[in-house]
N, CA, C and O atoms as a GROMACS GRO file, in nm:
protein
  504
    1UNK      N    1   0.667   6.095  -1.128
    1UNK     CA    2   0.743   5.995  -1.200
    1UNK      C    3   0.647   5.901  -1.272
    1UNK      O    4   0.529   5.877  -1.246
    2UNK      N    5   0.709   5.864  -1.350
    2UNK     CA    6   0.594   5.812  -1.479
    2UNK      C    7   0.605   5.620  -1.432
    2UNK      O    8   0.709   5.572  -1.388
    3UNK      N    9   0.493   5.546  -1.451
    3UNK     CA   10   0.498   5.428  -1.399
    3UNK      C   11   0.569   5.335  -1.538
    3UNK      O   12   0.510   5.321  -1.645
    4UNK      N   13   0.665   5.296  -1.517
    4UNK     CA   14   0.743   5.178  -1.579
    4UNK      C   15   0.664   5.039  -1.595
    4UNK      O   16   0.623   4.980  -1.495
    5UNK      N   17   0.646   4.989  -1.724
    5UNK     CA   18   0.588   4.855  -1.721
    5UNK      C   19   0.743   4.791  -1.752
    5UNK      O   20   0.839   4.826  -1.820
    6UNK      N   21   0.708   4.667  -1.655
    6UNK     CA   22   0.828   4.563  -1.623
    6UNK      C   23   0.776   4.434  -1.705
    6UNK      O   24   0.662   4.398  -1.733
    7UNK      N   25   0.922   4.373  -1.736
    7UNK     CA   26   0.922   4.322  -1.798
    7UNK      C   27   0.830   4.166  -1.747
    7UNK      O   28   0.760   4.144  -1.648
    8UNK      N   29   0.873   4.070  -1.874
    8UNK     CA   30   0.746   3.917  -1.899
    8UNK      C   31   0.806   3.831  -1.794
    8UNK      O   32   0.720   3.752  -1.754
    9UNK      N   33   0.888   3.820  -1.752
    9UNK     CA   34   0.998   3.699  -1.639
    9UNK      C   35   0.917   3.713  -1.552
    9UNK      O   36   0.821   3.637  -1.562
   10UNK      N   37   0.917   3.792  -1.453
   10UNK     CA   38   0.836   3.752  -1.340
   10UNK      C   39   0.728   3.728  -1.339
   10UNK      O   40   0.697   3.631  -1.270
   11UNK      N   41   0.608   3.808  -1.418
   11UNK     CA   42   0.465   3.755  -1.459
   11UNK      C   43   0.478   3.610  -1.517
   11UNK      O   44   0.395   3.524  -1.486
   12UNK      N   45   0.581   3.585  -1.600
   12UNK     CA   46   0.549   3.385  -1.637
   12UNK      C   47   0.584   3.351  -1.527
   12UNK      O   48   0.484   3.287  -1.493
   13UNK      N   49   0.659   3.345  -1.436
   13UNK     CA   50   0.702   3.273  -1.324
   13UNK      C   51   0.574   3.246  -1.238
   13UNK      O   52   0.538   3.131  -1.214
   14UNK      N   53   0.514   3.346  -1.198
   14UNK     CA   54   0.397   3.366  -1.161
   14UNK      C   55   0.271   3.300  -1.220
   14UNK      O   56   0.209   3.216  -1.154
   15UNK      N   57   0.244   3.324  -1.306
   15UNK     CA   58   0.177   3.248  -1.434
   15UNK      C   59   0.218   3.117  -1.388
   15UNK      O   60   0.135   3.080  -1.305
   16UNK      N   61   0.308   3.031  -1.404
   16UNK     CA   62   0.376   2.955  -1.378
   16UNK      C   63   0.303   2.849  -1.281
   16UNK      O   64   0.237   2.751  -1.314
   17UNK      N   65   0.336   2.902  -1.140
   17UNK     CA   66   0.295   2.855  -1.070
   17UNK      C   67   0.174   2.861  -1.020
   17UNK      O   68   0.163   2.803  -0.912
   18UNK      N   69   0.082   2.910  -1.060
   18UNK     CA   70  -0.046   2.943  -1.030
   18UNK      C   71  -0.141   2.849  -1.126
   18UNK      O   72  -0.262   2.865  -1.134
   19UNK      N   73  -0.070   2.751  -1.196
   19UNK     CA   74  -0.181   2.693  -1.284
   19UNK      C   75  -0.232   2.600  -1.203
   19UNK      O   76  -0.348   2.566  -1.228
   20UNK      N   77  -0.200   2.567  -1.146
   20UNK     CA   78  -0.310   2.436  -1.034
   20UNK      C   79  -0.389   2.492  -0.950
   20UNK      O   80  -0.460   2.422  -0.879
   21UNK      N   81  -0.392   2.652  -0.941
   21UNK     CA   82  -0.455   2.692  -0.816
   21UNK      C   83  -0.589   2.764  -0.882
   21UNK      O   84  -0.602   2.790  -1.002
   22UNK      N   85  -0.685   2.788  -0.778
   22UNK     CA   86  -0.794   2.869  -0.796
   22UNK      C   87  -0.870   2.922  -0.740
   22UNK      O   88  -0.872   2.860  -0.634
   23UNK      N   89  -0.951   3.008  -0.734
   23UNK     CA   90  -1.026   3.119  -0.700
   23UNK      C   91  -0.898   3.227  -0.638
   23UNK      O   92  -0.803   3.220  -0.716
   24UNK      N   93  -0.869   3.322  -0.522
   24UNK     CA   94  -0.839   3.434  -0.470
   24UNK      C   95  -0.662   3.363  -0.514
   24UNK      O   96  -0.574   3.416  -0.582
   25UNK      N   97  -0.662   3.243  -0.453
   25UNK     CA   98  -0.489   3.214  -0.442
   25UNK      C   99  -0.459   3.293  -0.586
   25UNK      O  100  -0.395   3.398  -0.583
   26UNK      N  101  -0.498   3.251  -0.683
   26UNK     CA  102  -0.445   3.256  -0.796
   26UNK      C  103  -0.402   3.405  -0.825
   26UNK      O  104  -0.373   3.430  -0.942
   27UNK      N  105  -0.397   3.484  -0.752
   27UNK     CA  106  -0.381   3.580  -0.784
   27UNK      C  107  -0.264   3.628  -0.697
   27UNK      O  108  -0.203   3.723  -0.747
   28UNK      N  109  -0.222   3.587  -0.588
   28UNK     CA  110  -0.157   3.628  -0.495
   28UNK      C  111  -0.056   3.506  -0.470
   28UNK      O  112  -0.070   3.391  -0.428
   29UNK      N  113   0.077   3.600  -0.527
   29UNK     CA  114   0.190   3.462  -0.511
   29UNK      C  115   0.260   3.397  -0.358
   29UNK      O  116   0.313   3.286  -0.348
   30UNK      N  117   0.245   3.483  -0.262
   30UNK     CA  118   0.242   3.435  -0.164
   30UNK      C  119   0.176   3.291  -0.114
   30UNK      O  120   0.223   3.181  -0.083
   31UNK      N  121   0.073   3.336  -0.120
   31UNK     CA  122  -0.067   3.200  -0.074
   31UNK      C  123  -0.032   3.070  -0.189
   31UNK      O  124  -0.042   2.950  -0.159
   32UNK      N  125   0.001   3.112  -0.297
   32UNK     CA  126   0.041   3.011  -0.436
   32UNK      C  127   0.160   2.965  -0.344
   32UNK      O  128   0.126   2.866  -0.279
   33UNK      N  129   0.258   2.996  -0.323
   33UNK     CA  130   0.401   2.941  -0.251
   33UNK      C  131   0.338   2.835  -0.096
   33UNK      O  132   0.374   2.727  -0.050
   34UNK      N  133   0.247   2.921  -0.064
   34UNK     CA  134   0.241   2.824   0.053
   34UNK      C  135   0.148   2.723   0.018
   34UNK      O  136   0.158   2.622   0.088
   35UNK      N  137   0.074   2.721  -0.057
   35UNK     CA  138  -0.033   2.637  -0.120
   35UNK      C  139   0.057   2.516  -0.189
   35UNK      O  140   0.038   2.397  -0.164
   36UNK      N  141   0.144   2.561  -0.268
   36UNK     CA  142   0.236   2.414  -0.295
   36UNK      C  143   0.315   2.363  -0.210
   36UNK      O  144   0.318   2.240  -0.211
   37UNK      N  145   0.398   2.428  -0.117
   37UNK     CA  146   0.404   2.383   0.034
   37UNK      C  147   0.368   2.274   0.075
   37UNK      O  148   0.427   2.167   0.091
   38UNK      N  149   0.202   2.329   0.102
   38UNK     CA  150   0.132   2.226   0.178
   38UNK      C  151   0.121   2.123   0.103
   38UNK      O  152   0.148   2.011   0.147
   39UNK      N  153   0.068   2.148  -0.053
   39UNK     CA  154   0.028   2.014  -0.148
   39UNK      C  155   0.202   1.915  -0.142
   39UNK      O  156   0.227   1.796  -0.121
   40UNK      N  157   0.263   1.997  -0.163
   40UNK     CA  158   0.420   1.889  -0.139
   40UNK      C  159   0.408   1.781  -0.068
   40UNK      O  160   0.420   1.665  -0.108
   41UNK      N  161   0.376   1.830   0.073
   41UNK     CA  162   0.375   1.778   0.207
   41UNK      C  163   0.284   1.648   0.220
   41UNK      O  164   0.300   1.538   0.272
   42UNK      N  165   0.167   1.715   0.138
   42UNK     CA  166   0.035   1.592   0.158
   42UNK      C  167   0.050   1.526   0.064
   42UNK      O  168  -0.001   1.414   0.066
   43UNK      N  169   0.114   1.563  -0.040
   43UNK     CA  170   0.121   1.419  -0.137
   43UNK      C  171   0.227   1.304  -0.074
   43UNK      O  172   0.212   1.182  -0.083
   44UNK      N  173   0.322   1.364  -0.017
   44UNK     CA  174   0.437   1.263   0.088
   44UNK      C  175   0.327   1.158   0.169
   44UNK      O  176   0.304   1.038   0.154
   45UNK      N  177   0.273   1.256   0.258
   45UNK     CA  178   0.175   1.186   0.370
   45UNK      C  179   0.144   1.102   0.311
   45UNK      O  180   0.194   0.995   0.347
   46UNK      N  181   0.065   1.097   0.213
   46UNK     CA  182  -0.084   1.056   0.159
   46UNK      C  183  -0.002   0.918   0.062
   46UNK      O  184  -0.064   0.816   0.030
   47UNK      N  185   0.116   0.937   0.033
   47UNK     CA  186   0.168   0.776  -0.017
   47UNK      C  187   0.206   0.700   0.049
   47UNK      O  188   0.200   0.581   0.016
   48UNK      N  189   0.253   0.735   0.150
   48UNK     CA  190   0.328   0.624   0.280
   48UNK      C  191   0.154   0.589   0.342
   48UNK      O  192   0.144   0.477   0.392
   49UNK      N  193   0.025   0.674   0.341
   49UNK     CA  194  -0.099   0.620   0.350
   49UNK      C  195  -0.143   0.500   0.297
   49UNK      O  196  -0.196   0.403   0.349
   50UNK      N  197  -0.104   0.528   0.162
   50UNK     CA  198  -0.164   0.429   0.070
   50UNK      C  199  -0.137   0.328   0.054
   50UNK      O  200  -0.211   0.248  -0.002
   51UNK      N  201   0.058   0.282   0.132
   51UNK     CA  202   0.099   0.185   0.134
   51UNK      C  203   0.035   0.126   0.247
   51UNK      O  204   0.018   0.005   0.260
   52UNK      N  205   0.004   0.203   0.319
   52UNK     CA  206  -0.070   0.119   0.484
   52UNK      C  207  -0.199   0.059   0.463
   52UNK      O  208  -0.234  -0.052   0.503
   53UNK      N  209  -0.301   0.183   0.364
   53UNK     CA  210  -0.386   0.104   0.327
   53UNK      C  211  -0.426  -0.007   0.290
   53UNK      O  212  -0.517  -0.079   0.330
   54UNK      N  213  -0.322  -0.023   0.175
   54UNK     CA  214  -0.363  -0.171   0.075
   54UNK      C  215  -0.265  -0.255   0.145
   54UNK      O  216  -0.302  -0.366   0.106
   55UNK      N  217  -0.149  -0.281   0.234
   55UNK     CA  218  -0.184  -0.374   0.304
   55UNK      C  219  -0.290  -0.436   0.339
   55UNK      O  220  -0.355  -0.537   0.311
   56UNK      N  221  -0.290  -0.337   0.418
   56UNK     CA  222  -0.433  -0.372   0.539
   56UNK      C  223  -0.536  -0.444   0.474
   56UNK      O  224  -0.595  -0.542   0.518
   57UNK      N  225  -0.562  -0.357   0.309
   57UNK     CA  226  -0.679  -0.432   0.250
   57UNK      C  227  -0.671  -0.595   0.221
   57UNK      O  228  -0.753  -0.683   0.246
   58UNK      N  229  -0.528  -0.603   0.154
   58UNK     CA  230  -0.479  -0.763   0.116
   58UNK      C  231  -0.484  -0.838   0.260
   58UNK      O  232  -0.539  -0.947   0.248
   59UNK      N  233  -0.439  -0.810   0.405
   59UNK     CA  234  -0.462  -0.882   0.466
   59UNK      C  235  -0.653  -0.888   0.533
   59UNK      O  236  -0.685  -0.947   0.635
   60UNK      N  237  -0.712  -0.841   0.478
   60UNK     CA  238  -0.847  -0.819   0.522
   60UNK      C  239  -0.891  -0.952   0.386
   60UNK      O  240  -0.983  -1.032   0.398
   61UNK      N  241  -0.813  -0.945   0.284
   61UNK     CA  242  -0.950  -1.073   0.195
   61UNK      C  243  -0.833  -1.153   0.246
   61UNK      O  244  -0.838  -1.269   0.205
   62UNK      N  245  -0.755  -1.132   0.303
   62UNK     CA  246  -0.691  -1.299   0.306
   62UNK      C  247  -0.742  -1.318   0.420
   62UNK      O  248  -0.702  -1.433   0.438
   63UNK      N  249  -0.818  -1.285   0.540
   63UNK     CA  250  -0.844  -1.322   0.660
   63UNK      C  251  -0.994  -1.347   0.621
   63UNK      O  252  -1.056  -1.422   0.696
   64UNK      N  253  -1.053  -1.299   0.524
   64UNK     CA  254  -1.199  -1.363   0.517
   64UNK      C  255  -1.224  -1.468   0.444
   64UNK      O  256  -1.320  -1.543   0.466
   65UNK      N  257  -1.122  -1.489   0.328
   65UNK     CA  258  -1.121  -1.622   0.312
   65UNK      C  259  -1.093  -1.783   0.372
   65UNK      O  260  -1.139  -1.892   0.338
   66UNK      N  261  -0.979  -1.735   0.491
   66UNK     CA  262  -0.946  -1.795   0.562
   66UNK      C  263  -1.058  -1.830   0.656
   66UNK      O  264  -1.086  -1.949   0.673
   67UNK      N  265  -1.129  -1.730   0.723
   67UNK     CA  266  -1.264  -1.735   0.786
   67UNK      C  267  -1.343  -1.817   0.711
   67UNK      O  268  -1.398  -1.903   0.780
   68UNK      N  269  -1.364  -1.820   0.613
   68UNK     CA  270  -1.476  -1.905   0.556
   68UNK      C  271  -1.511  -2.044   0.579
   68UNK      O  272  -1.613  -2.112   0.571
   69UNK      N  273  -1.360  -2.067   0.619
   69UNK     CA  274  -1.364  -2.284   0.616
   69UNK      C  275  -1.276  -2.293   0.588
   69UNK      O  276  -1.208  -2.370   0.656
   70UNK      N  277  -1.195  -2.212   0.449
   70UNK     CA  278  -1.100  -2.367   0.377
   70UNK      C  279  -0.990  -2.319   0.426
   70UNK      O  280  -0.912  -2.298   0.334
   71UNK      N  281  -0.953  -2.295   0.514
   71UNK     CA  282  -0.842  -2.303   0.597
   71UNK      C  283  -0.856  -2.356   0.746
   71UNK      O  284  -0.968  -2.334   0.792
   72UNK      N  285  -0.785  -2.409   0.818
   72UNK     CA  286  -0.830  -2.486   0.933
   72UNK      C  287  -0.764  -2.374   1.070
   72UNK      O  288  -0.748  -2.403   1.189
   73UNK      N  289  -0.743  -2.274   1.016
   73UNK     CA  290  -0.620  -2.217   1.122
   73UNK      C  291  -0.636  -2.021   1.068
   73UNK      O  292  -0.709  -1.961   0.989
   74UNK      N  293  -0.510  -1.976   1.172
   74UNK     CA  294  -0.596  -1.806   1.156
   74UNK      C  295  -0.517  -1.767   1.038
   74UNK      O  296  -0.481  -1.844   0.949
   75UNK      N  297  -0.489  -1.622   1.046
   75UNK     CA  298  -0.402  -1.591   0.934
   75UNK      C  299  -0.267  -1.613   0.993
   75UNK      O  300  -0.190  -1.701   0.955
   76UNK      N  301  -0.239  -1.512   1.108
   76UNK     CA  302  -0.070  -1.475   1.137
   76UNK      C  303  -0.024  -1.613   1.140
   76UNK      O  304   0.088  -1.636   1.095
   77UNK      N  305  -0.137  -1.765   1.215
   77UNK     CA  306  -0.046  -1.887   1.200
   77UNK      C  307   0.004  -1.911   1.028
   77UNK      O  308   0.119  -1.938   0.993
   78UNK      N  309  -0.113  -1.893   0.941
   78UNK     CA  310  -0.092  -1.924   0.805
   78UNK      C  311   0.029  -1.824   0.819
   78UNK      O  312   0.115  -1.881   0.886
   79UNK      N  313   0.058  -1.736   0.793
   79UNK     CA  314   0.186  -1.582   0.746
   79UNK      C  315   0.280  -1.688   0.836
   79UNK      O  316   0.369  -1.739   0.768
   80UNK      N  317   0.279  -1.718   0.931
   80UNK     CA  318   0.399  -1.804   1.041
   80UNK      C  319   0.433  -1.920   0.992
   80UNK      O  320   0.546  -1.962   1.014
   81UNK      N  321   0.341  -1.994   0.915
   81UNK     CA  322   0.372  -2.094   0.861
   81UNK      C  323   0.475  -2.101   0.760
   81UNK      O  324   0.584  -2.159   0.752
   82UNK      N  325   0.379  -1.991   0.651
   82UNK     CA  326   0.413  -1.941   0.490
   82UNK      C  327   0.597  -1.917   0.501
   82UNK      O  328   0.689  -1.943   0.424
   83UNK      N  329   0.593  -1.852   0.642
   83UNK     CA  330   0.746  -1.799   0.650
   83UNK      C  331   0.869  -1.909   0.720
   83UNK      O  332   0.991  -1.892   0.725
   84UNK      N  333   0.791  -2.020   0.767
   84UNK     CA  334   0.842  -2.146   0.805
   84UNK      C  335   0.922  -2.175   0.745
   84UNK      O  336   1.042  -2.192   0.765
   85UNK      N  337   0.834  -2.185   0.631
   85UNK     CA  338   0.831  -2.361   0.563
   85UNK      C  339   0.889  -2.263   0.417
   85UNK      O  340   0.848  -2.302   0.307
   86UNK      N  341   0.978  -2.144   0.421
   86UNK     CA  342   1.022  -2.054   0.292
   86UNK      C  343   0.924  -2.037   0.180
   86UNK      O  344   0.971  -2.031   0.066
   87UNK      N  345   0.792  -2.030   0.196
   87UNK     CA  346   0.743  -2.015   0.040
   87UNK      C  347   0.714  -1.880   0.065
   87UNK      O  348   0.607  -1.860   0.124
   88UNK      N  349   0.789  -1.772   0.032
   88UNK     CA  350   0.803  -1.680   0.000
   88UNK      C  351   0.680  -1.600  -0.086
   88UNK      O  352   0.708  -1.561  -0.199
   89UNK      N  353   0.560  -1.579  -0.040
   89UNK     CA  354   0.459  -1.539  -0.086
   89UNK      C  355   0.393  -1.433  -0.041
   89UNK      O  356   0.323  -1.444   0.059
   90UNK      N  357   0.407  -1.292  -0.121
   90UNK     CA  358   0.353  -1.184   0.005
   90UNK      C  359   0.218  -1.147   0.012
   90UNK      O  360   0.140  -1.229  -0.036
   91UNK      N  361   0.176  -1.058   0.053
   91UNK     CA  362   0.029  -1.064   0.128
   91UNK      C  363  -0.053  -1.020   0.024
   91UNK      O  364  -0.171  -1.055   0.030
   92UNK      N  365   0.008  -0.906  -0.130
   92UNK     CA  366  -0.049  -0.915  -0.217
   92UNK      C  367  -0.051  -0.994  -0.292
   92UNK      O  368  -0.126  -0.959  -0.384
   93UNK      N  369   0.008  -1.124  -0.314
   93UNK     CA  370  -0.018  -1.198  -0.422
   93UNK      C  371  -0.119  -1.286  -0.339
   93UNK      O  372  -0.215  -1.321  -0.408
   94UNK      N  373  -0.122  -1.330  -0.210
   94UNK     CA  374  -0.180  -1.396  -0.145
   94UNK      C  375  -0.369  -1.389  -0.148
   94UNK      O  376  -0.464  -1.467  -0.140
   95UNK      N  377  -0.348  -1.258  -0.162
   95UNK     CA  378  -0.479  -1.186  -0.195
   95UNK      C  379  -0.552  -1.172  -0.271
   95UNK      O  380  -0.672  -1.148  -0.264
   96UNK      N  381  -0.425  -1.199  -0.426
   96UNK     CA  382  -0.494  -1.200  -0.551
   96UNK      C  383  -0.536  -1.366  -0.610
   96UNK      O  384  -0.597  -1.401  -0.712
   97UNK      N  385  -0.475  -1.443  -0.501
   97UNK     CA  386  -0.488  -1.579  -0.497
   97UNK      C  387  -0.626  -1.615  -0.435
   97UNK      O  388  -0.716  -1.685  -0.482
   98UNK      N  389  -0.621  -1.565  -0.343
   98UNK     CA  390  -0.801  -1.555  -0.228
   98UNK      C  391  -0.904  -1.489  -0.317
   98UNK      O  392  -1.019  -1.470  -0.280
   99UNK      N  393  -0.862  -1.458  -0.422
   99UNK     CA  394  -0.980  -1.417  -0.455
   99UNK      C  395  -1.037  -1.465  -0.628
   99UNK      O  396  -1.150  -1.461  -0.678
  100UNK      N  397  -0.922  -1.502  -0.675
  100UNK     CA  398  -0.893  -1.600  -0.800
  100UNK      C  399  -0.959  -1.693  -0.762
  100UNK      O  400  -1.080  -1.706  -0.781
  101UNK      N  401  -0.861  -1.797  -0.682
  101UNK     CA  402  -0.914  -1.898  -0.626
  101UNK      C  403  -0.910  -1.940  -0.497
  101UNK      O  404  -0.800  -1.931  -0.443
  102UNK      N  405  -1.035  -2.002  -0.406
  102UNK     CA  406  -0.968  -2.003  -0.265
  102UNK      C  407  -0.928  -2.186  -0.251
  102UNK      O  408  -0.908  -2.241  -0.143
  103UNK      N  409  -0.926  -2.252  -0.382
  103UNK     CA  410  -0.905  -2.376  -0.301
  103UNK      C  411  -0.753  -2.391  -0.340
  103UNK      O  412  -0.693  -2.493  -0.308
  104UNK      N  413  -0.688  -2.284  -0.412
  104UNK     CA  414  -0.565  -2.328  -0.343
  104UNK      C  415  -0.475  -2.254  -0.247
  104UNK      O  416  -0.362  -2.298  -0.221
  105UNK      N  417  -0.520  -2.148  -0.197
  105UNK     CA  418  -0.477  -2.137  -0.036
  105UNK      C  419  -0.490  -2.236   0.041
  105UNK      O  420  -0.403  -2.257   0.125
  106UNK      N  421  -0.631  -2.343   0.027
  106UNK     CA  422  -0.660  -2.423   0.100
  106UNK      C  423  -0.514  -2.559   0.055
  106UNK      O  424  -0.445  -2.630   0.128
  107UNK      N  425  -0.518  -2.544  -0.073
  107UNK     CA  426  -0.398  -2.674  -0.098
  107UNK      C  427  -0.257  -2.620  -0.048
  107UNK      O  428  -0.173  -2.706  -0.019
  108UNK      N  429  -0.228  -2.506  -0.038
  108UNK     CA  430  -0.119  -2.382   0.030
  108UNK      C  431  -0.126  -2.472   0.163
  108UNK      O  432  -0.041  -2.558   0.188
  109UNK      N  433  -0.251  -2.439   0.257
  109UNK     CA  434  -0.207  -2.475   0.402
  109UNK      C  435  -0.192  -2.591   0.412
  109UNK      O  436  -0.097  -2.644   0.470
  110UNK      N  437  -0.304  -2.661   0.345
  110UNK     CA  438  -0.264  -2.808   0.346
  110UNK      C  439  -0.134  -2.910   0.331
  110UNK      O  440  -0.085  -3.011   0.383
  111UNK      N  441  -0.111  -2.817   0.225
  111UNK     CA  442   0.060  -2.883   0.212
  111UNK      C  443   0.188  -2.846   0.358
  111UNK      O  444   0.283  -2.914   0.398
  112UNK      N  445   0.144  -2.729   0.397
  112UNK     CA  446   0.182  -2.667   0.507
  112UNK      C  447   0.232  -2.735   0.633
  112UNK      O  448   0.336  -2.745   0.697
  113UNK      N  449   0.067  -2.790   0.639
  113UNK     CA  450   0.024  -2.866   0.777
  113UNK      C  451   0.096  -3.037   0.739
  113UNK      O  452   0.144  -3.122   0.814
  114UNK      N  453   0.083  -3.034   0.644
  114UNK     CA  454   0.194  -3.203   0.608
  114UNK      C  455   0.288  -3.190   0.570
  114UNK      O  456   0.321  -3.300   0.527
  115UNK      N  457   0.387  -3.104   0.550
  115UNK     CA  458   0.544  -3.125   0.618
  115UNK      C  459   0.528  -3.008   0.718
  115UNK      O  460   0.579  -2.911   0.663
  116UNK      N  461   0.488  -2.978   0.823
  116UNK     CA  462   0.486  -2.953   0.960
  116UNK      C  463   0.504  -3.061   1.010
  116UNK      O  464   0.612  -3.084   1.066
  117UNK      N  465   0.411  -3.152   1.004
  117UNK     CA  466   0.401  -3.264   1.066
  117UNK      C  467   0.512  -3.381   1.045
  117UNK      O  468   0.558  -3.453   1.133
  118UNK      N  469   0.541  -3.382   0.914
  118UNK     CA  470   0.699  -3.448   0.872
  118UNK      C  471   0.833  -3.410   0.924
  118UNK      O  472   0.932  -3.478   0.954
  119UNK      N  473   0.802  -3.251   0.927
  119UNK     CA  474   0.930  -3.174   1.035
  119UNK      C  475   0.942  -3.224   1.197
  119UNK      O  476   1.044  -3.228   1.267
  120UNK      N  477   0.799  -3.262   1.233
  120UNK     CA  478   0.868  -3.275   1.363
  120UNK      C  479   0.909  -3.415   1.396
  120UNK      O  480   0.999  -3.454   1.470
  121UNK      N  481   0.786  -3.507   1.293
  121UNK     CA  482   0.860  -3.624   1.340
  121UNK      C  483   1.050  -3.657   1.311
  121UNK      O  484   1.128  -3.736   1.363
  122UNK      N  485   1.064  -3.562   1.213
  122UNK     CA  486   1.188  -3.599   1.192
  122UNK      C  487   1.301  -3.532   1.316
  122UNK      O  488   1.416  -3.570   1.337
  123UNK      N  489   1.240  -3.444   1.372
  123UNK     CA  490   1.321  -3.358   1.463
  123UNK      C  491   1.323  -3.487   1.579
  123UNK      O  492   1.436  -3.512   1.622
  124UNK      N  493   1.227  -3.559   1.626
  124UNK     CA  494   1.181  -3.672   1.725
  124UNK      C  495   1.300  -3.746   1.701
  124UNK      O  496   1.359  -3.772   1.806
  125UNK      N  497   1.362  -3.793   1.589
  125UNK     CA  498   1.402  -3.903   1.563
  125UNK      C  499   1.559  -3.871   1.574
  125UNK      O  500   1.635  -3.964   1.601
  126UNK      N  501   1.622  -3.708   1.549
  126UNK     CA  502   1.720  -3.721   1.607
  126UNK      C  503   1.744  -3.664   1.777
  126UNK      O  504   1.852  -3.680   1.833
   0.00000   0.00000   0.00000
């Protein structure tokens, strides 16, 4: 029986999916299927990563600025405060503030720490 050449559909499909891949995969659509698989999977992982990361990073310059002096107190009290007293400020802008400028985080807590102190005397009084 004489060998039939088949038609262009399945070779583009193939074609297809094989453009991101290289060396042996690329040739074998199997390993190509499981190869995007996995890349699916790790690009998921790898963003819910990235959100953990750059937290972490924004609270890392906001804790070394705080370390430095011009804050009198740690961070989570500052974040405990920040969330007190409603100024609604999150840990990335906080960060891009610590590093702009640090004297007004320092005018941030400061204002903080004086109506703290206005809050309670007023709580005293009723």
């Amino acid at each position: 029986m004489t060998r039939i050449s088949r038609g262009y559909i399945a070779r583009r499909r193939r074609r297809k999916t094989s453009l991101g891949v290289s060396r042996s995969r690329a040739n074998l659509s199997k390993l190509i299927t499981q190869h995007e698989i996995k890349a699916l999977a790790s690009s998921d992982r790898d963003r819910d990563r990235q959100k953990r990361d750059f937290r972490c990073l924004w609270i890392t310059r906001i804790n070394s600025v705080i370390r430095e002096g011009w804050v009198s107190y740690s961070y989570s009290r500052l974040i405990h405060d920040l969330y007190k007293r409603q100024l609604f400020l999150n840990r990335k802008i906080l960060s891009q503030i610590a590093i702009a400028n640090k004297n007004f985080i320092y005018l941030i807590s400061n204002k903080i720490q004086k109506s703290e102190g206005k809050w309670k005397e007023s709580a005293r009084l009723i």
